[in-house]
N, C-alpha and C positions, 0 to 999 in steps of 0.2 A: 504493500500500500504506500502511498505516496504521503509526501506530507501534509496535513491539516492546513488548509488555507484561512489562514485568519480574517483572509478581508472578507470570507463569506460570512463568517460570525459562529467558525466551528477550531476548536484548538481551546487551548487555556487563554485566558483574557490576563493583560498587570493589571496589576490597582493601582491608579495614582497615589503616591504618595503625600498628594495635599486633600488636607482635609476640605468638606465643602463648605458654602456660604452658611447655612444654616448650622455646621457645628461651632464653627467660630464667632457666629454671635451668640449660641448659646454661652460660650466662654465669656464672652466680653460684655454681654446686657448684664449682669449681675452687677458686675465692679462700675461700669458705665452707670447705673444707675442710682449706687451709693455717690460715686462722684457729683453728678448733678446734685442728689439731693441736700450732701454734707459741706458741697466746697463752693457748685457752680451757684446754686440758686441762693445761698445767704450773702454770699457776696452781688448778686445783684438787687437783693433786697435792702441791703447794707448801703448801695449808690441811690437808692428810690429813697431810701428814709432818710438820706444825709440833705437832701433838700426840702426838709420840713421841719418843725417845731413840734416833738413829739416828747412824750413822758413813758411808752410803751404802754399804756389805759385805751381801753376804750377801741377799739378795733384797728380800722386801718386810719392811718396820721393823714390829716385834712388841711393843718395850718401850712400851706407852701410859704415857705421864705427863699428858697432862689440856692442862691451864694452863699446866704446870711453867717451859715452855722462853720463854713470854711472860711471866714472872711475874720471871723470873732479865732477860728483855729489859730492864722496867721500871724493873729495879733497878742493871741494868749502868752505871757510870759512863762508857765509851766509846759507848753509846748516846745519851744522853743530852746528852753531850759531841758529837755527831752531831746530833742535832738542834737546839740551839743553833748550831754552826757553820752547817746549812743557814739558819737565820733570818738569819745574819750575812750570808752570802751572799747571801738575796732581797734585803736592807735596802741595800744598797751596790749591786746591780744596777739596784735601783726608785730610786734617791737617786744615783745618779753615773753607770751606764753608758748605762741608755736616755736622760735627760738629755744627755747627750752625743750618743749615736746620732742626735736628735733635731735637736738644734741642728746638727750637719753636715749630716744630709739637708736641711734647710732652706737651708743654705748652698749646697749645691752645689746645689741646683733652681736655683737663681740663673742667670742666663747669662753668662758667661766664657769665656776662650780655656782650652783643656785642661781641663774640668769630666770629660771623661768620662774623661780618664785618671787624673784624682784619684779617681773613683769607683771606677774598676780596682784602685789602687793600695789602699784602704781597701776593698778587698774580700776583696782576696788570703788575708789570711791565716786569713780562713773558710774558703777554700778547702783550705788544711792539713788533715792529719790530727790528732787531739789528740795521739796519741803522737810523731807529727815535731816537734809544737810542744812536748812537754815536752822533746825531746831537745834542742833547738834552746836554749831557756832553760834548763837544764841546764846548756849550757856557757856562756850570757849570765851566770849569778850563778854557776859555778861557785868553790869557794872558792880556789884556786890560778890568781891572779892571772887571773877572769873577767872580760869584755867590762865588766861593769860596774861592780867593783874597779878595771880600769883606768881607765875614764873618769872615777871619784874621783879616781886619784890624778893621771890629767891636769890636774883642776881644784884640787890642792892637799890634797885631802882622802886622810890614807893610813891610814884606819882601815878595817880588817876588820869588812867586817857578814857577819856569817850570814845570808847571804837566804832560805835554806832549811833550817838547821840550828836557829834563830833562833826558840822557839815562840811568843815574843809578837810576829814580825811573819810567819810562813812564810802564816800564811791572808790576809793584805794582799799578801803576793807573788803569790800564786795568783791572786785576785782580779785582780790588774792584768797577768797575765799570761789571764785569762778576759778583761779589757774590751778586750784588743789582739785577742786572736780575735774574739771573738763580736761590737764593735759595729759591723763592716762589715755584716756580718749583716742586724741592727737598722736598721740606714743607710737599705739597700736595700728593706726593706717601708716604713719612715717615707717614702722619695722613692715610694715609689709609693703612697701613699697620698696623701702632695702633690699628684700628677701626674692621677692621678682628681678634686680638683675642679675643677671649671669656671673656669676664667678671669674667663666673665662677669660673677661675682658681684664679683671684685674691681675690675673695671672700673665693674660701679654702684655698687659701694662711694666710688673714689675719686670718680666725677661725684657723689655725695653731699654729699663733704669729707670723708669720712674719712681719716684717715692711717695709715700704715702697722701702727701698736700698735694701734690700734683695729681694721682690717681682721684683724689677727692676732688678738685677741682675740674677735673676734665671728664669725670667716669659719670662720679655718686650725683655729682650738683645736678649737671641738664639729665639724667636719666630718672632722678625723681622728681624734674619739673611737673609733669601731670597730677602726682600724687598733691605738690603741697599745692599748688593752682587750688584743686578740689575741695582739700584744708581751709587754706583760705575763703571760697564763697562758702564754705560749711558755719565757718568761725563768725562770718559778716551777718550769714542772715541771722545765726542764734540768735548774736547780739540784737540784733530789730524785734525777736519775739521774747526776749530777759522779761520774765514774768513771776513767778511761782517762788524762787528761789526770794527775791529782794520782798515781793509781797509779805510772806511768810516773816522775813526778820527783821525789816526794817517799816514795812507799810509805804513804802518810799518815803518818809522821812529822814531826816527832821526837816521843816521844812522845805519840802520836795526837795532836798539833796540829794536822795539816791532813787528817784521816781524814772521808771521809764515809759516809755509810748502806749506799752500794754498797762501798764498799773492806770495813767493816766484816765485812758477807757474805760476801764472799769470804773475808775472813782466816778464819772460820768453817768454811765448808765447803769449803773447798779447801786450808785449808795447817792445821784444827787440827779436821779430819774431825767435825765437829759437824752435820750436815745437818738433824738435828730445827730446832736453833738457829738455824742459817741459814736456813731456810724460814721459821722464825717473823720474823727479820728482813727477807726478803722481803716476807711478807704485809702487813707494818708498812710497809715505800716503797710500796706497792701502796696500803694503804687511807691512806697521806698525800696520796698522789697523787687515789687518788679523792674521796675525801671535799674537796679542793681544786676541782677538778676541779668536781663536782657542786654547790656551795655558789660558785662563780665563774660557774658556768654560769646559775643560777637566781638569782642578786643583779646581776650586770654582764653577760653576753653575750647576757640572754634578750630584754633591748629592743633590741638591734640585731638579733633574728631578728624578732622582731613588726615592728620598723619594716620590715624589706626584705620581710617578706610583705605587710602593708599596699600599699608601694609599687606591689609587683607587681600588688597587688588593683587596686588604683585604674587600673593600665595597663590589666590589661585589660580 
């Protein structure tokens, strides 16, 4: 017998290997539609009530004011006073915490007895919730003889600092109580972004004569470029959503010295019934976060998509 001619419609049939239209929206209508309903639709109801005069009462917001509620944003000195503080905060993350985050990962890729328990150990307190950790530092600077009042005055020193009462250092407080959380964090993408290059390269580096500054300069720096790029817009937008952590132990006090964009909102629409307001302040983290966002995406993260497409091109 001859062979089965397939184009009659007799022999074995392949299966495509793509699934059809209908299995892939069964996949994607589920997620698709928690997004709309968690992310897409409160932010556009969040732009409809930022131009009204609302209290959240009384069904849907009637008094249109226009501008009004952005116009008063503008002018608000704790806004303002808010977004200053968030810059202080990028500037001292980008300048001292990744820095640091940086040079341990480096250190602990090293090979030593007990590396990965030191890794555990400088991980942990990521691990924390932010409100454990404000309670927790809470009673570290509390002002009635706290953990670190005592340790002054073990060391001689018996002066009363406000660490948190204190406006011109409460947002340094914060900050150093953000770099004990968050750089294990940091740690742990910076080592695994060490741990993705190749070895090989430093091995003909050294059969070249290169030395260690030079391997590091020419190897580790531009080939962890993407890693801390990511680092960075990770670290930026945290900072725009600092919420839970300062709430919890400071209320952003004293006055509004350690208050951010999110506390702000809240004080707004939760404790002084203003929702027009607070929407408009909303929209405001929203389009800082985007407008960052899109302008970081399109100047720094858009050549580490070209190059890993490229790459792939050329594999295959």
């Amino acid at each position: 017998m001859g062979r089965p001619d397939r184009r009659a419609g007799f022999g074995p049939r392949r299966r495509s290997g793509r699934p059809g239209a209908g299995t892939l929206a069964s996949f994607i209508a589920p997620g698709l539609v928690l997004f709309l309903l968690f992310v897409i639709l409160p932010v556009l109801f969040a732009a409809y009530v930022a131009f009204f005069r609302w209290n959240g009462l009384g069904g849907v917001p009637t008094d249109f004011i226009g501008l009004e509620n952005f116009r008063t944003m503008l002018a608000d000195k704790v806004f303002l006073g808010d977004l200053w503080r968030l810059a202080i905060i990028v500037v001292l993350s980008l300048v001292i915490q990744l820095p640091l985050a940086f040079g341990l990962a480096m250190l602990l890729h090293q090979r030593f007895p007990g590396r990965t328990a030191f890794r555990l150990i400088f991980f942990v307190p990521y691990v924390l919730t932010e409100a454990v950790t404000a309670v927790l530092f809470g009673l570290v600077f509390s002002p009635r003889r706290g953990f670190a009042d005592s340790l002054l005055a073990s060391l001689g020193v018996e002066a009363q600092i406000g660490w948190l009462s204190d406006r011109d250092i409460v947002l340094f407080v914060i900050f150093g109580i953000l770099v004990w959380k968050f750089f294990g964090f940091h740690m742990i993408l910076f080592l695994a972004g060490r741990q993705n290059i190749p070895e090989e390269l430093y091995e003909a580096a050294a059969i070249d004569g290169a030395t260690g500054t030079q391997a590091f300069r020419s190897i580790t720096l531009p080939l962890m470029g993407p890693t801390v790029r990511m680092i960075v817009f990770l670290s930026v937008i945290g900072s725009v959503q600092l919420f839970d952590l300062v709430f919890v132990l400071t209320g952003g006090g004293p006055f509004h010295a350690s208050e951010t964009l999110a506390i702000t909102m809240y004080e707004q629409g939760f404790q002084r019934n203003q929702i027009g307001y607070a929407s408009a302040l909303s929209i405001a983290m929203f389009a800082v976060s985007l407008v960052f966002a899109l302008f970081y995406q399109r100047l720094v993260l858009n050549r580490d998509l070209q190059g890993s497409l490229t790459t792939a091109g050329n594999r295959s």
